[in-house]
C-alpha positions, 0 to 999 in steps of 0.5 A: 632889264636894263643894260649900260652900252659899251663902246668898241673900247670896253668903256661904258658910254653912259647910256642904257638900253632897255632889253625887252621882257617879251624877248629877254624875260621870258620863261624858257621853254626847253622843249622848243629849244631841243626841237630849233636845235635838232632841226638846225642840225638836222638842216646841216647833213648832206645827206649823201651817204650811201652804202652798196646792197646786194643788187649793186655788187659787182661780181658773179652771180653763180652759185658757188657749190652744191646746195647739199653734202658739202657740210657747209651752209648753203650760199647763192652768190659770193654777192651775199652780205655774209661774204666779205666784199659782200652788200650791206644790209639795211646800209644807209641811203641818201635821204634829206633830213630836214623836217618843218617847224612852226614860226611861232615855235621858232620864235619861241625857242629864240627868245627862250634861248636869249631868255637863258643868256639875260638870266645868267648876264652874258649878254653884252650889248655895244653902241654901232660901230663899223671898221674901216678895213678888213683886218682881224687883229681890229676884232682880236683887238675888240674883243680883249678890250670887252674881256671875251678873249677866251669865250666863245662869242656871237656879234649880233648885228642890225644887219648884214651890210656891215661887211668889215666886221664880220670878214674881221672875224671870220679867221677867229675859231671862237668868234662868229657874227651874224645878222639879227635875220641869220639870229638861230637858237643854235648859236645863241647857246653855243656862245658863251658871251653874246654881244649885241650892238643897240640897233640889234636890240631894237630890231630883234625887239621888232622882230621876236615881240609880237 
């Protein structure tokens, strides 16, 4: 799939890259786009929450009337969980909820969801660039010269040293930039348009082809 490369102003330069079949063409497979997706989640719970049972109550452990002809049911403690302030049954505890999936897996997923953005042309792709400083009105600006300003976007860049750019688009709700090492399957299809600079290309190429 060929693409023409547009420069920071929305203009096309002229030149064209070639988004690799392998990567880009593939038949997606959805099931490993749930499973990526579930785990990058899943990966994102704390975890921490926790309820009270019955052992962890403060409170009186006496018994609170007669067992019989009160004609009543009977209770042990005021501790019980049929008893407001009561434990909790079966309430949640901490627990990890990360869960391991294959590389290949993985890389299948990725390439199925970038396959999905190729398919349905919201994929854009710009030569390098860089910012001078770090200011935000720079990639509001970038972004109303490419015609993305009311879609979510993903900057895929060749590498996390391009520290101006993604600091640039940090206050932006609808805008967010990443490494080709930080690519998930997640963020490609929370996107609507993804944007991909051209060393991005080839080292995603380099990265999910095999």
């Amino acid at each position: 799939m060929e693409v023409n490369v547009l420069n920071v102003s929305g203009k096309e330069t002229g030149a064209k890259v070639q988004l690799p079949e392998s990567v880009f063409g593939i038949e997606p497979n959805d099931h490993a786009i749930y499973l990526d997706v579930k785990q990058f989640l899943a990966n994102q719970r704390q975890g921490t929450h926790k309820s009270k049972q019955r052992n962890e109550i403060a409170g009186s452990t006496r018994k609170l009337y007669k067992q019989k002809g009160t004609g009543g049911a009977r209770a042990g403690g005021i501790k019980s969980p049929l008893f407001n302030g009561g434990g909790r049954v079966f309430g949640p505890q901490p627990r990890d909820y990360s869960f391991k999936l294959n590389k290949k897996l993985k890389s299948l997923a990725r390439k199925s969801a970038l396959s999905y953005k190729a398919k349905d042309n919201n994929i854009l792709v710009l030569e390098d660039f860089s910012f001078d400083s770090i200011k935000t009105k720079n990639y509001i600006k970038l972004e109303a010269d490419l015609n993305v300003t009311n879609e979510k976007t993903l900057l895929v860049v060749a590498s996390a040293e391009n520290n101006n750019v993604y600091l640039s688009s940090r206050n932006l709700k609808k805008s967010k930039v990443i490494s080709v090492e930080q690519l998930n399957t997640y963020d490609v299809l929370n996107a609507g348009k993804l944007l991909l600079t051209t060393g991005a290309v080839k080292t995603l190429e380099e990265a999910l082809a095999k």
